[in-house]
Backbone as ProteinMPNN parsed JSONL, in Angstrom:
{"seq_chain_A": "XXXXXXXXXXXXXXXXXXXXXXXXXXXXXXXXXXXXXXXXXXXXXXXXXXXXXXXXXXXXXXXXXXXXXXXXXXXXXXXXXXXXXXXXXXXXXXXXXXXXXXXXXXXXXX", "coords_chain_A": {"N_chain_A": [[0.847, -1.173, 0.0], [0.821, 2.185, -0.708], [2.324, 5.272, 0.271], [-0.182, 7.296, 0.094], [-2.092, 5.967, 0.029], [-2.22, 5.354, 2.03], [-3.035, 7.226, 3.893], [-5.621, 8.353, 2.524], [-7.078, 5.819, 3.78], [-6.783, 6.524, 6.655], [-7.873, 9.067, 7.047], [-9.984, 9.927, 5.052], [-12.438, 8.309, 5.688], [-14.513, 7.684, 3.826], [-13.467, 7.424, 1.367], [-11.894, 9.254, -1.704], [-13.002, 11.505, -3.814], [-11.74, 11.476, -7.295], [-10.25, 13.648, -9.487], [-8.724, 14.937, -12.601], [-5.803, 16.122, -13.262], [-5.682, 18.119, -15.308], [-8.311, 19.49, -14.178], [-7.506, 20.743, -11.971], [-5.778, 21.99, -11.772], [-4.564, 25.3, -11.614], [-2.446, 26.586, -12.962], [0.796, 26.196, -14.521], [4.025, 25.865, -14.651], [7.509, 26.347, -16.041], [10.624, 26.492, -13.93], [12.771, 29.773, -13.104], [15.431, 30.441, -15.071], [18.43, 30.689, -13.903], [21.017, 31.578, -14.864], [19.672, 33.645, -17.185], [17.933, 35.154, -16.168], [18.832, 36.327, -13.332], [21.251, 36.231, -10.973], [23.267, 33.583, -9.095], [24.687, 33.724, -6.055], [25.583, 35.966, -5.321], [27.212, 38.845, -3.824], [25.388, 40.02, -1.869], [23.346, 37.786, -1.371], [20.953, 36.55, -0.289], [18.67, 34.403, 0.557], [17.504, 31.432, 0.505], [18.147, 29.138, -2.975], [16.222, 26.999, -3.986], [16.388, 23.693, -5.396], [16.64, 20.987, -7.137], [18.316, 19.151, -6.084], [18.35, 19.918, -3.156], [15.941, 18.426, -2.34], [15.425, 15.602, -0.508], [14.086, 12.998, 0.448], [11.287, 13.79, 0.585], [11.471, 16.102, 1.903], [12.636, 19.686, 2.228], [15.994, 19.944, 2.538], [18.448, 22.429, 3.424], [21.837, 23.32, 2.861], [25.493, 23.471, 3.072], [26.406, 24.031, 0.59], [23.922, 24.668, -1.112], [22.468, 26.976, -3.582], [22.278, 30.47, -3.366], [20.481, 33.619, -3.105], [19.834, 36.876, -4.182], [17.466, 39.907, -3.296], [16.293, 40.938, -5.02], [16.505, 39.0, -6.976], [14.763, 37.149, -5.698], [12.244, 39.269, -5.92], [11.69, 39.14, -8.694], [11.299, 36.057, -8.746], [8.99, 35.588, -7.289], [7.263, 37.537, -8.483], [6.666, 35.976, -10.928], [6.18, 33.799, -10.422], [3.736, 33.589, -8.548], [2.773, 32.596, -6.414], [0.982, 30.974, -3.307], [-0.734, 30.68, -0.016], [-1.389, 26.984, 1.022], [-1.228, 26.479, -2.025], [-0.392, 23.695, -4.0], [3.178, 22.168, -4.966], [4.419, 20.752, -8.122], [7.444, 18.771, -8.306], [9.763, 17.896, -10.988], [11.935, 15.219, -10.634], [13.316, 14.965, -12.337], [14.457, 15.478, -15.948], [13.353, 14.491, -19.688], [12.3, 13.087, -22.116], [12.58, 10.179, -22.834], [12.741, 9.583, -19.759], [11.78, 7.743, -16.951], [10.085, 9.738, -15.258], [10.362, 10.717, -11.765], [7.601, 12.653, -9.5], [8.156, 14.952, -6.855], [5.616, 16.279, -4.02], [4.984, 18.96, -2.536], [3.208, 20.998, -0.015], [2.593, 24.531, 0.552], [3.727, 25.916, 4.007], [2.324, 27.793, 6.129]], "CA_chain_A": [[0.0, 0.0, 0.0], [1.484, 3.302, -0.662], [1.666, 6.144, 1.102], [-1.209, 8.322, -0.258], [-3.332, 4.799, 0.233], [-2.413, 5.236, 4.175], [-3.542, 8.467, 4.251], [-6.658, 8.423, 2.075], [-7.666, 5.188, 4.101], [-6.671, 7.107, 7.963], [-8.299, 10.58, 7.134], [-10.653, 9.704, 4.187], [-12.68, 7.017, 5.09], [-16.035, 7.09, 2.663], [-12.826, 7.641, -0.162], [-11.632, 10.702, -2.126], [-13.092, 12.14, -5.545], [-11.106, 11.281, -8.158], [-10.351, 14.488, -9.978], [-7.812, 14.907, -13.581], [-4.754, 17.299, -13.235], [-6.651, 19.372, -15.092], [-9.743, 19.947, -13.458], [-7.735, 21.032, -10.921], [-4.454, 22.928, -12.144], [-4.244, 26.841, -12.11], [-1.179, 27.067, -13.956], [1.741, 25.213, -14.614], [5.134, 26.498, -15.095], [8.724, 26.076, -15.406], [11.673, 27.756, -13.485], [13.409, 30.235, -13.956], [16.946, 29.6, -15.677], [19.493, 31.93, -13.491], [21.619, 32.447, -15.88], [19.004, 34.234, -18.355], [16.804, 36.112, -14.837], [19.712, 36.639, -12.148], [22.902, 35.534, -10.495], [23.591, 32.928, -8.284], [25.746, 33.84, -4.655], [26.346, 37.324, -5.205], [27.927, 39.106, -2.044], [24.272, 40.417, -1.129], [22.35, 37.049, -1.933], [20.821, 35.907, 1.724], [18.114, 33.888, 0.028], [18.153, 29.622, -0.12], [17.29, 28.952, -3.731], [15.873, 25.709, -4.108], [16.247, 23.142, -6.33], [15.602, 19.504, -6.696], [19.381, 19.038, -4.824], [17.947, 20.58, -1.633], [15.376, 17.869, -1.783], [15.47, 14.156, 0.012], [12.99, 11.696, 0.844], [10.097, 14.559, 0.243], [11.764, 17.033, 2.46], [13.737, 20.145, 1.648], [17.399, 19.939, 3.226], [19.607, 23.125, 2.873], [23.26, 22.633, 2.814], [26.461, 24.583, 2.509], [26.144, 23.65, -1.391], [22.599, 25.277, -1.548], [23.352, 28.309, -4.005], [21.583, 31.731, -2.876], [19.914, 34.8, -4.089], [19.51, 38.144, -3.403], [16.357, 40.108, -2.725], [15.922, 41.272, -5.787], [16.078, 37.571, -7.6], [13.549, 36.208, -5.165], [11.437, 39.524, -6.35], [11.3, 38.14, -9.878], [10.781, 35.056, -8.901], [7.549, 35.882, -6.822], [6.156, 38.133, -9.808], [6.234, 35.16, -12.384], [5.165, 32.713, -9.887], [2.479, 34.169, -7.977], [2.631, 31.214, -5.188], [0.24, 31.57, -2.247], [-0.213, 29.3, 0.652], [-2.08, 26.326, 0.066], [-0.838, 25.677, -3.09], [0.767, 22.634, -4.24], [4.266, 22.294, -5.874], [4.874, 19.689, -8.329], [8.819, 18.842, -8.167], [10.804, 16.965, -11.515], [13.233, 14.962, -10.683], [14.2, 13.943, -14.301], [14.012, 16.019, -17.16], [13.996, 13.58, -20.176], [11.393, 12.866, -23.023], [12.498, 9.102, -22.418], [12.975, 8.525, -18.454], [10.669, 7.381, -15.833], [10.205, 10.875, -14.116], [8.983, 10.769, -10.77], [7.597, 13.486, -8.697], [7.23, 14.615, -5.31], [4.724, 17.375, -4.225], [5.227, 19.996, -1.166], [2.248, 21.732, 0.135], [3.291, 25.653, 1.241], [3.124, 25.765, 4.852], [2.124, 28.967, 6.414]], "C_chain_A": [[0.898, 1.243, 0.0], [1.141, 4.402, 0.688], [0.338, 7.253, 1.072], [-2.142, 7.578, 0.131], [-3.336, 4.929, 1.624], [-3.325, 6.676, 4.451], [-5.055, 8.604, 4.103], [-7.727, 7.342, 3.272], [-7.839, 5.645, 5.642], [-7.733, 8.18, 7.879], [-9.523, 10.481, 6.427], [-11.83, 8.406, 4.292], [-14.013, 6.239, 4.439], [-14.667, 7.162, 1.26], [-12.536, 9.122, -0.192], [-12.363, 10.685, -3.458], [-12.058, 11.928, -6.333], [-10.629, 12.302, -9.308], [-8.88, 14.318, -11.394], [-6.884, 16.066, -13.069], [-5.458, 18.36, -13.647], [-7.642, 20.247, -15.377], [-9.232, 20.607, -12.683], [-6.285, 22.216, -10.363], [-4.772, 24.275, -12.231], [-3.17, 26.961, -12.961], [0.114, 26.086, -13.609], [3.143, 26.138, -15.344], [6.63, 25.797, -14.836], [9.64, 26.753, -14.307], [12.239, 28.693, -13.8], [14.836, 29.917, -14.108], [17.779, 30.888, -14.877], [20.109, 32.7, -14.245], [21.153, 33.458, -16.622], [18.302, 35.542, -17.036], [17.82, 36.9, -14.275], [20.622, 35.94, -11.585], [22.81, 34.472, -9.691], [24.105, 33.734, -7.099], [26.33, 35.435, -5.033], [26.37, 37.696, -3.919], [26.415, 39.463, -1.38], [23.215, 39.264, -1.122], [22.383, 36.334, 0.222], [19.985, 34.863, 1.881], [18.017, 32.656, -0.109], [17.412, 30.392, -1.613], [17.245, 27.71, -4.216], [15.319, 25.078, -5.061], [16.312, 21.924, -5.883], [16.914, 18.837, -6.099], [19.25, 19.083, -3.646], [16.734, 19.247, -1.687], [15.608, 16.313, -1.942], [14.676, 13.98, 0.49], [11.889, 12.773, 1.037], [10.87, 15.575, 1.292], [12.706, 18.067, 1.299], [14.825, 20.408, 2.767], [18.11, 21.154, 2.447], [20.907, 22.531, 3.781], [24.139, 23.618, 2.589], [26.629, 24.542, 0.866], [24.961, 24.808, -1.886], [23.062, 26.405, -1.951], [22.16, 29.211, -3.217], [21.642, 32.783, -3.462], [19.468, 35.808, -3.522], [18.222, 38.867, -3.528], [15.34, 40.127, -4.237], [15.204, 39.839, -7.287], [14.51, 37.122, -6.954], [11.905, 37.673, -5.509], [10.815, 39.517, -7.829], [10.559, 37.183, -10.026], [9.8, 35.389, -8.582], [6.54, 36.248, -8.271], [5.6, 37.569, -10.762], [5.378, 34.265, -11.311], [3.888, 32.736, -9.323], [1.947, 33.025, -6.885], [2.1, 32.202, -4.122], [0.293, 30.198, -1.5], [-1.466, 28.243, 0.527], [-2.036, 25.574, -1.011], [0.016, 24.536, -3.022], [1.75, 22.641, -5.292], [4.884, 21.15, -6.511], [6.719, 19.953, -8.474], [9.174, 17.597, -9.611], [11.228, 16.321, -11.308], [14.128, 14.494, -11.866], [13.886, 14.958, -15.257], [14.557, 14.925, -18.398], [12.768, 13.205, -21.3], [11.18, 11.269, -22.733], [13.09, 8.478, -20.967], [11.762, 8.468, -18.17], [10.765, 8.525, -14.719], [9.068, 10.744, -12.811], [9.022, 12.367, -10.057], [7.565, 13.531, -7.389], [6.829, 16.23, -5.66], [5.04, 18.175, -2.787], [4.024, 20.991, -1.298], [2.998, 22.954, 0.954], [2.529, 25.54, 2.362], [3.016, 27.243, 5.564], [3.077, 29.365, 7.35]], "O_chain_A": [[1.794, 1.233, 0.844], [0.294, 4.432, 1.581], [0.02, 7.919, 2.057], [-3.133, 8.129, 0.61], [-4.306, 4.66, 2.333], [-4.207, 6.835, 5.295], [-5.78, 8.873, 5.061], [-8.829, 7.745, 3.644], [-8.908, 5.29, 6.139], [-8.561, 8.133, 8.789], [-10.436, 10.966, 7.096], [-12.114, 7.678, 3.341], [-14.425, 5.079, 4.434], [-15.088, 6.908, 0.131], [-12.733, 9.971, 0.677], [-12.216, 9.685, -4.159], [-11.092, 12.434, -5.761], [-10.591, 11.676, -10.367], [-8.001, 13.515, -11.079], [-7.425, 16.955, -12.411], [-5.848, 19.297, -12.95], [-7.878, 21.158, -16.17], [-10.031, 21.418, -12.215], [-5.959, 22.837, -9.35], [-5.467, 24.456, -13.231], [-3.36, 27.777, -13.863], [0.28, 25.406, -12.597], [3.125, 26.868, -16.335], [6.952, 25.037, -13.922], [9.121, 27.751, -13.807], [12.399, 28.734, -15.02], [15.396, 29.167, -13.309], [17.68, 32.023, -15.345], [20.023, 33.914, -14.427], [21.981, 34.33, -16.886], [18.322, 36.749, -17.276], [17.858, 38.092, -14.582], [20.643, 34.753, -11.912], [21.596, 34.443, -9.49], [23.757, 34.888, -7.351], [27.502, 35.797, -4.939], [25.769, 37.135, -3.003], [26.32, 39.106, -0.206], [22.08, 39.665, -0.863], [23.095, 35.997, 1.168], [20.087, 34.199, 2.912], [18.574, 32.395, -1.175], [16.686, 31.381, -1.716], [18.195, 27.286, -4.873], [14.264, 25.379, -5.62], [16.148, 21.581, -4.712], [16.631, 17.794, -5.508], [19.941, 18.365, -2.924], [16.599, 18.999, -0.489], [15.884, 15.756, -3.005], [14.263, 14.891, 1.206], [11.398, 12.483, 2.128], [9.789, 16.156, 1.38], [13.227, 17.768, 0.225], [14.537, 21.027, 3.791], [18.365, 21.108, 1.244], [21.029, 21.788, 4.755], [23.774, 24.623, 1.978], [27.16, 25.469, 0.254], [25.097, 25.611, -2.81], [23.856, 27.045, -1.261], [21.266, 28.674, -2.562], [22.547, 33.09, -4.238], [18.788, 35.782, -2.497], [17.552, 38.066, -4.18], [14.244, 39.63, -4.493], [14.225, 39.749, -8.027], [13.471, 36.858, -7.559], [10.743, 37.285, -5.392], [9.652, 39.834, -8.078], [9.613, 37.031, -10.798], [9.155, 35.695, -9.585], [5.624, 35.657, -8.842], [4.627, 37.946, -11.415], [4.162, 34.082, -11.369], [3.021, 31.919, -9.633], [0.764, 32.749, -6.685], [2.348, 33.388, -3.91], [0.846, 29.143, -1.811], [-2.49, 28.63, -0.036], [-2.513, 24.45, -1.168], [0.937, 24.371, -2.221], [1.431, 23.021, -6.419], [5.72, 20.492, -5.893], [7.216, 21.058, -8.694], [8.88, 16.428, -9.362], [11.448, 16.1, -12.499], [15.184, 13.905, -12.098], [12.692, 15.256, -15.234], [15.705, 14.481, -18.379], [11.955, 12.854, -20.445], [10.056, 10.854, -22.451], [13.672, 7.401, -20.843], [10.811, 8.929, -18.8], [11.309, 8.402, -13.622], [7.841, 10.694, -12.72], [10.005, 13.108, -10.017], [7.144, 12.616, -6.683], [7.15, 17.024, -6.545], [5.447, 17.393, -1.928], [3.794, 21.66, -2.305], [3.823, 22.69, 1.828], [1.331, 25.259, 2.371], [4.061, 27.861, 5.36], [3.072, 30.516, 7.786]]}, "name": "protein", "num_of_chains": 1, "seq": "XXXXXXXXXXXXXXXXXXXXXXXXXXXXXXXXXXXXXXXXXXXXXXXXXXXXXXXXXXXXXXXXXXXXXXXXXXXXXXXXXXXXXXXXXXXXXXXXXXXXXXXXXXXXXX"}
């Protein structure tokens, strides 16, 4: 039994609705590419910026590796993304026409 089956069967237990991606998608987007937006680790960057490195076993782990971004990056990012809390974030881990990409999902927590 997976884990979504533990959950659905603990919390859920007449079932869930069955709904399509999307029925239920607002928008779907990529990242943005640094290089092309804004810098990486400049001397003012105070910022994690998180990528699918920072995440293990559905968590996100920063690290002395984790690059960082300054105020101004993360006000870019906001403007395209328009994330609120609530939402859910699908995560890649493969980019690839022919792999087996799996995801994981992170709900924003307030």
């Amino acid at each position: 039994m997976s884990k979504i089956d533990e959950l659905i069967n603990k919390y859920c237990s007449n079932g869930v609705e069955f709904k399509t991606l999307e029925k239920v998608v607002i928008s779907v987007k990529t990242g943005l590419n640094p290089r092309k937006n804004f810098q990486l680790n400049t001397q003012d960057a105070k910022n994690y910026y998180v990528t699918v490195k920072e995440v293990t076993s559905g968590k996100i782990v920063f690290s002395d590796r984790t690059d960082k971004i300054n105020d101004e990056a993360i006000s870019i990012i906001s403007n395209r993304s328009n994330l609120e809390f609530d939402n859910v974030l699908f995560l890649a881990l493969a980019q690839s026409e022919n792999c087996d990409c799996r995801y994981s999902c992170k709900q924003l927590e307030r």
